[in-house]
N, C-alpha and C positions, 0 to 999 in steps of 0.2 A: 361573298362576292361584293363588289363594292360597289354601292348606290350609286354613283356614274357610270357606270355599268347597264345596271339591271334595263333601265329605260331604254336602250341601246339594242340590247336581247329582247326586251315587249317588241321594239320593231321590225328588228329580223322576224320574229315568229309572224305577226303579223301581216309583214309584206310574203311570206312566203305562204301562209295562207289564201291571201288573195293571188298569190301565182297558181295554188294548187286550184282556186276555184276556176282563174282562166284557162290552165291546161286540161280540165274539167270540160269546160263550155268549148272549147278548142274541138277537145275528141269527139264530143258530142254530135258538133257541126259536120265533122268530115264522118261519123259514121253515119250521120242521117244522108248525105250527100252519097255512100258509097266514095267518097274518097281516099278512105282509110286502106292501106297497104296492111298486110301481115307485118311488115321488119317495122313501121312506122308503130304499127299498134303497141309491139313489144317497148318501142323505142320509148312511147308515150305513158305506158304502162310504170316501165323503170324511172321517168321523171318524175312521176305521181308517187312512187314510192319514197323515191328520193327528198321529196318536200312533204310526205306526210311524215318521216322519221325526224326525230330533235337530237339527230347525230349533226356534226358538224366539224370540220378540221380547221385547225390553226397551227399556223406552223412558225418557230421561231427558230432564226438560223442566225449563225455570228458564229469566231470563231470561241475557244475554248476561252475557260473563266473570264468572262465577258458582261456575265451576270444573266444570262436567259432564266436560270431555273428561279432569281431571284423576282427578276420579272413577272414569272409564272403563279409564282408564293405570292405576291402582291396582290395581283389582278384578280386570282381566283381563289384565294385562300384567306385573305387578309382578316376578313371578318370572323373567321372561326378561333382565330386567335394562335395556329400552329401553321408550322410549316410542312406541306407536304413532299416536296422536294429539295435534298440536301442543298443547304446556299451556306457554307460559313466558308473564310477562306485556306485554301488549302486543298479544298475539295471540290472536285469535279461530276460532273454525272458521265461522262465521256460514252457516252452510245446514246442510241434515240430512245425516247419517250414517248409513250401513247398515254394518255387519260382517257377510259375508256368510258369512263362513266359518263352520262346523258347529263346535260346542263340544266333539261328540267328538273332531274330526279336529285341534284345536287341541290336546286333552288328550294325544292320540295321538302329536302332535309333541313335544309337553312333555316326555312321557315317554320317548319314543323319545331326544330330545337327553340327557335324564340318563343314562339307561341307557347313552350314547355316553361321559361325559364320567363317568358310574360307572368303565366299564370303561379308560378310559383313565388313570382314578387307579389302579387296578389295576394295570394294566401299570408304571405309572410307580414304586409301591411295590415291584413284583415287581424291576425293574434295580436298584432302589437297595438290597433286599434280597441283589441278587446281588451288587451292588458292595462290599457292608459284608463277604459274607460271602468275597469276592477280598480284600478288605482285614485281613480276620482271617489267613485263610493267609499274605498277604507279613507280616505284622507277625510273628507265629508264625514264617516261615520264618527272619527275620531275626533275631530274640531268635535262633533257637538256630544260627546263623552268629556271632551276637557272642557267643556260651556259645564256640562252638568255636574261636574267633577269642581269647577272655578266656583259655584253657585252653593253646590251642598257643603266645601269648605266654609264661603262665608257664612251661612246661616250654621255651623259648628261655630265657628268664632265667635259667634254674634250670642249661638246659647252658652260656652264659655265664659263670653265676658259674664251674664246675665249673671250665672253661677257661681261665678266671683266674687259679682257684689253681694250675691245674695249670702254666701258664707261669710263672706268681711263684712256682714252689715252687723250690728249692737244687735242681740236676742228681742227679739220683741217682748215685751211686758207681759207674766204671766195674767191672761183672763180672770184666774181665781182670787191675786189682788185685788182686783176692781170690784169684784164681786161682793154684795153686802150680804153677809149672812143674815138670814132675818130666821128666828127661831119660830116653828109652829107650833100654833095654840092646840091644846087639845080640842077646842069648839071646831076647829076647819076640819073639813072632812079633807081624806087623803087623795091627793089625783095622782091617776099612775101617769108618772112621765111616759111620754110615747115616742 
């Protein structure tokens, strides 16, 4: 139903509530008074029911393919997104039409599906909420796997070169050349190396 509408129908119900609470206070009067008739009672009774029911008629008249049912598709369907009464051209509804359904319990549906199709954008923002926020951790996890993956390269580089030179450098000088043999005397007593 279409929101120009809806406020339209809050004030029908409305104003027809404060008619059911005067015909209410109306009977009240005439029965305290004894001035209430039997046919009157009935009469009053039937208008009371009348305005407690959320029945109501509308009627649209014109002649043939003039576009009423397209009318009807507009006004009271429009938001559900299909048409309930045939409108393409060519085709006619050619007899009367009742909508028997309650205007609240249509509203009630309406609502009820949003509220459905509310909460399941919710949900649906809530995973992808969850999803971005798994996505934030792997990407964070990973930058600092390639920080530590950037870092354990360079210090390999860095022992590489090291190992380089160290194999391309000139042998260092055997110790035992520098070394002076010095022969022992029989007089030294012997010490065990340790």
């Amino acid at each position: 139903m279409s929101s120009a509408l809806l406020p339209s129908l809050d004030s029908l119900a409305a104003w027809r509530r404060a008619l059911g609470r005067g015909v209410e206070h109306f009977s009240a009067v005439l029965t305290d008074h004894s001035l209430l008739a039997a046919q009157a009672q009935t009469l009053l009774a039937g208008v009371r029911q009348q305005l407690a029911s959320d029945r109501w008629v509308l009627a649209f008249v014109a002649e043939f393919s003039r576009g009423k049912a397209e009318l009807i598709n507009a006004m009271f369907f429009a938001d559900t997104g299909r048409r309930l009464l045939p409108a393409t051209p060519g085709r006619t509804t050619m007899c009367s039409v009742e909508l028997a359904k309650a205007i609240s319990t249509q509203i009630d549906d309406q609502l009820r599906e949003r509220r459905r199709s509310l909460q399941q954008r919710r949900e649906a923002h809530q995973r992808i909420q969850q999803a971005e926020d798994g996505l934030e951790f792997s990407i964070a996890s990973l930058e600092a796997q390639q920080a530590q993956q950037q870092a354990l390269a360079q210090h390999m580089a860095s022992e590489v070169d090291r190992l380089s030179l160290q194999a391309n450098a000139p042998p260092a000088p055997d110790r035992a050349s520098h070394l002076q043999l010095v022969p022992r005397s029989p007089t030294q007593p012997e010490r065990d190396a340790a």
